[in-house]
C-alpha positions in Angstrom: 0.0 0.0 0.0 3.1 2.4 0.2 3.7 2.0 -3.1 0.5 2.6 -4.3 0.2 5.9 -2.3 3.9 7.2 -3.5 2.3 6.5 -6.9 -0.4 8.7 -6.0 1.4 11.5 -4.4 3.6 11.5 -7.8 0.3 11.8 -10.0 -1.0 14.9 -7.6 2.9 16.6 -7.8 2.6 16.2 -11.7 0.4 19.1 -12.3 2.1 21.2 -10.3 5.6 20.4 -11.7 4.2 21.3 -15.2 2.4 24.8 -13.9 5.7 26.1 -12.5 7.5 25.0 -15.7 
């Protein structure tokens, strides 16, 4: 279940990595 929550945290960081691009 870690994983799965890292993978979710990454997916909700996405947008904001591509916004401050």
């Amino acid at each position: 279940q870690k994983i799965k929550n890292n993978i979710a945290y990454s997916y909700a960081k996405a947008p904001v990595i591509l916004l401050s691009s």
